[in-house]
N, C-alpha and C positions, 0 to 999 in steps of 0.2 A: 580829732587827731590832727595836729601839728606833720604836715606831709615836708619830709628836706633829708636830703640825705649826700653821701660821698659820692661828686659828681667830677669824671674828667674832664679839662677845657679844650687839651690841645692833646694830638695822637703823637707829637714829638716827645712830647713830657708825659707817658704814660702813666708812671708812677704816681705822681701829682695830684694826690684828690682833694677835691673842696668841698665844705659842707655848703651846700645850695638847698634853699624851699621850691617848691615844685607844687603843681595844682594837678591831683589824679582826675579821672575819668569822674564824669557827673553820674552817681549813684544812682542802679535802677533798681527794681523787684528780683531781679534774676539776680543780683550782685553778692557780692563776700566782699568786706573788710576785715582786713588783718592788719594786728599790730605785729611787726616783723619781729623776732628773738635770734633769728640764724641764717644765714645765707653762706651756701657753700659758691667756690670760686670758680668755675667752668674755664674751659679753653676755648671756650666762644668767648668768654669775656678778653681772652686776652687778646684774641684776634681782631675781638671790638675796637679796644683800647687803644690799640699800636696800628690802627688801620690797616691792617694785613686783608681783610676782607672788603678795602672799600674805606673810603674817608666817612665816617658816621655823622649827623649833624648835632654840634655842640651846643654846649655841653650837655651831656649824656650818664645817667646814673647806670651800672651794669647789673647783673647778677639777676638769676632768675635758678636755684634752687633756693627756694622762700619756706621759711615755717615760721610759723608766729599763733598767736593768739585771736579767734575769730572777737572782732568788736562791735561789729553789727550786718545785722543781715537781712533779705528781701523777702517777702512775702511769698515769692516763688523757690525759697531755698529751702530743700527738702531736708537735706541730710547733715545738716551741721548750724550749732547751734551758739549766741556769743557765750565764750569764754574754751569753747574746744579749740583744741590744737587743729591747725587746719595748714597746706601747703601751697603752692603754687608751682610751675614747672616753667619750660620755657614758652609756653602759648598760655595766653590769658584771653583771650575770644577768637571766634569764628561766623561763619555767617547764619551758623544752626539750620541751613533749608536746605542745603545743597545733597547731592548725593554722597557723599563722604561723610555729611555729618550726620547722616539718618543711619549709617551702617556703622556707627563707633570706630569709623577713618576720619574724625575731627582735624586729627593731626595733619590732616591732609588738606584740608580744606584750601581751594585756590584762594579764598578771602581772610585765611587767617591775622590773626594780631598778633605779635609776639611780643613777650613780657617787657622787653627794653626795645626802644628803636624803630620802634614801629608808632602811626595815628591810628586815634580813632577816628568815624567818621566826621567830628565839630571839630576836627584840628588838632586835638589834645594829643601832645607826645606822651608816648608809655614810656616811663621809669622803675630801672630795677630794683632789686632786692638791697642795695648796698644802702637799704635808706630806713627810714622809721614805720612803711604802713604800704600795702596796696590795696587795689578795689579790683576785682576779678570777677567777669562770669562764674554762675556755682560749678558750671560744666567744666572746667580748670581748674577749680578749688581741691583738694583733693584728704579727706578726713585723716588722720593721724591715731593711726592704734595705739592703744595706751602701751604694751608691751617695747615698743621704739620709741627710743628718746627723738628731741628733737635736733640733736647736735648731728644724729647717726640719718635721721631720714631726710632732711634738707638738700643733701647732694645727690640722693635716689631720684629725684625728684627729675632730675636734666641726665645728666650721669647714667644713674644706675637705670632708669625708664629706656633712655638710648639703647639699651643694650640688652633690658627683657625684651623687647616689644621683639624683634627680630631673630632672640631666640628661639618666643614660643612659636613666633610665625612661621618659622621652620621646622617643627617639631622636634626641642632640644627636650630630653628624658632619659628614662634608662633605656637603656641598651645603642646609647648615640655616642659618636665619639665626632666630640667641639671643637673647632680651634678657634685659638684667641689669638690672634694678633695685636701685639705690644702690650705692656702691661703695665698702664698709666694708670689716670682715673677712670675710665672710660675700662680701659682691660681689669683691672683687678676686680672691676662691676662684673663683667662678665665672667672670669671666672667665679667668681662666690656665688653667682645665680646659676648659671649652669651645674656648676656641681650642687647645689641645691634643689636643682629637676633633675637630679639624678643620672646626669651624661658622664663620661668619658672625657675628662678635659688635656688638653693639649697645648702649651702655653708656645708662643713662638716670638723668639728676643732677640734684640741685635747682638745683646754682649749676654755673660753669664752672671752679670751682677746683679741679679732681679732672682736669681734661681732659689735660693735658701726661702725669702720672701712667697714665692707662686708655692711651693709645699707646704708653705706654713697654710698657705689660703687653701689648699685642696688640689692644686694642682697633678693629676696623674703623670704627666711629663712634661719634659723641659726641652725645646729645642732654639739649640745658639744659630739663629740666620746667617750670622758670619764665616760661619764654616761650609769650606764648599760643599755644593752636591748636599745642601741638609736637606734638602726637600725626596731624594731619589728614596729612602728606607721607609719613605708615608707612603708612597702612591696609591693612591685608587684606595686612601683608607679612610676620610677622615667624611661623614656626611654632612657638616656645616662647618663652615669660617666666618667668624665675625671682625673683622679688622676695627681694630681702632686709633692705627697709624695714620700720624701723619709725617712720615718719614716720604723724603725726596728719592724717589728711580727703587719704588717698592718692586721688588723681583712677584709682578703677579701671574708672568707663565708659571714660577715655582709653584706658587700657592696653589693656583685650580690645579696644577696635575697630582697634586694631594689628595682631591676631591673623590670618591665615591662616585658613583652612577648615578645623576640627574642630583650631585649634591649642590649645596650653594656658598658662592663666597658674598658677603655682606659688608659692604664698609661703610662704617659709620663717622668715623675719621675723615675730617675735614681739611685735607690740607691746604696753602695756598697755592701750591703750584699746581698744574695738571696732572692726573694718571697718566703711568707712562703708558705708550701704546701699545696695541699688539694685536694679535690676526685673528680672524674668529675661526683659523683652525686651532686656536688654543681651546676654544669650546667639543670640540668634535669627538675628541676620544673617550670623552665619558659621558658628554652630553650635559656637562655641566651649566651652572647657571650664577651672571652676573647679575648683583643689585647692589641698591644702597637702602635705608631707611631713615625715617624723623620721629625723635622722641615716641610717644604711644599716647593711646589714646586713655581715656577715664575709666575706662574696663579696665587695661591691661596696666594702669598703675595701682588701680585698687587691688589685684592680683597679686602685684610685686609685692603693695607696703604686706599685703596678709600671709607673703609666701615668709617677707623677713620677719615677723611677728613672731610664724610659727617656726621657724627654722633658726631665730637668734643671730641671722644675718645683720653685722658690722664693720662696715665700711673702715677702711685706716685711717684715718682723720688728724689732721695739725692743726686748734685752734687758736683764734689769732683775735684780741679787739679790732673792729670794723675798720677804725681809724687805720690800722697797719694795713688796708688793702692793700697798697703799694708793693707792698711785702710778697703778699701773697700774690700778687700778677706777676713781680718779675722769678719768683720761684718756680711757678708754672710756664712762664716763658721758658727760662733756662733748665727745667726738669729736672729741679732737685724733689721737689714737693713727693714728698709719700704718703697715701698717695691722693688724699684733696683736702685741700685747705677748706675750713668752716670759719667763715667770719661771725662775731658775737657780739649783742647788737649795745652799743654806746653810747645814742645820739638818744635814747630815750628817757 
């Protein structure tokens, strides 16, 4: 396979991509090759791109919701075989010994690799999805059930994993009542999976212009953040929040006093400024509980793709030829995009 793909040079000129050749990772036994078909756009990548997270070193191919066609594979690879559909996320190795990776917390691993932007250990920069092929640990690779297309599972992959993994870890089902904070790519993931484990969903927005949309998705209610006092008619109601904001001076005393008895608020929402601050008597009244999460591990996306399989969960999707990334970065920078761009692959 011919490895090149739409690579930015400069974080000034984000939009800018150029087709560049590139040298993947020297194939071993444990590995998967894919020829790529579909790459959805992340709001990592865009933070990538425009250096909001740190100057990245150039140039740099992004994207890491990967589906494509398996082209060859290693003699240690158990469950996938060439010519199946097969995915990638945003981790593509780990150090496999550590205690993380023996307890299916891979995701966690302090030695992780991740799909773009990261070495391996001979030097070799990792390259994302925005290109013709990767080569991935099988432990990353992730099987494609025939019942999802490939256009629908690509963004599950970064996206929609972000946002199971820390529903089930907090025991999102029936009889739970969720909240979502914002409803991007990242929130409308999490509402369509939580209302698929069968919770009580609760969408929470800055404006009302998303409201018609979150009912259409399953949403049981709609609350507008911009009106005063929205938080005082939930209190002590809601047993999980999953945030997926990255909105500047998040009101998050509001949110925990939402919160239920030893519930949890979760963000997974990345933004570049700091969390604003606050006291840890905001904790005290109900005993509530701060965390954050990283993507999930190879259980808990195999869980996901089988939950959408059987449940006909489909992502909202605008697809776009790859060549238009540019397109699709500054829509998600400026948050028109409804609600994740899938790039479609034309360098092959």
């Amino acid at each position: 396979m011919e490895f090149k793909g739409y690579a930015i040079k400069d974080t000034k000129h984000y939009t800018d991509f150029e087709v560049i050749p590139f040298t993947p990772k020297a194939f071993t036994e444990d590995d998967v090759e894919i020829a790529i078909s579909h790459c959805g756009v992340c709001g990592s990548d865009v933070h990538t791109v425009t250096g909001g997270w740190g100057e990245p070193e150039l140039p740099l191919i992004v994207g890491h919701e990967i589906v494509g066609k398996v082209t060859r594979v290693g003699k240690n690879v158990k469950d996938l075989k060439v010519g199946d559909r097969a995915g990638v996320g945003a981790q593509c190795l780990s150090c496999m010994d550590c205690r993380a990776c023996k307890t299916d917390n891979e995701n966690y691993c302090p030695g992780m690799i991740h799909t773009y932007g990261s070495k391996f250990a001979d030097g070799i920069k990792t390259m994302g999805g925005y290109s013709t092929g990767i080569i991935a640990h099988t432990q990353f690779v992730f099987p494609i059930p025939d019942e999802v297309e490939s256009r629908h599972a690509c963004s599950m992959l970064c996206a929609g994993l972000t946002v199971f993994s820390p529903l089930i870890r907090n025991g999102c089902g029936p009889g739970k009542k969720v909240g979502v904070v914002g409803l991007g790519g990242l929130g409308h993931y999490a509402l369509l999976f939580a209302k698929a484990l069968g919770a009580e969903v609760y969408v929470f927005s800055h404006s009302a212009n998303k409201e018609s949309d979150a009912k259409k998705m399953g949403a049981d209610h709609y609350i507008n953040t911009s009106a005063e006092g929205f938080a005082k008619s939930y209190a002590n109601t809601l047993d999980l929040i999953v945030s997926t904001s990255n909105a500047k001076n998040m009101p998050i005393q509001e949110y925990l006093s939402m919160l239920w008895v030893h519930g949890s608020f979760i963000t997974v929402g990345l933004p570049e400024d700091p969390l604003p601050s606050m006291m840890a008597f905001d904790l005290l009244n109900n005993g509530c509980k701060l965390g954050g999460s990283h993507i999930g591990s190879k259980v808990e996306a195999l869980q996901m793709l089988d939950l959408a399989a059987k449940k006909n969960i489909k992502p909202w999707i605008t697809e776009l030829p790859m060549k238009e990334a540019g397109k699709a970065i500054e829509g998600v920078k400026n948050g028109s995009v409804r609600y994740r761009y899938v790039l479609t692959q034309d360098l092959a």
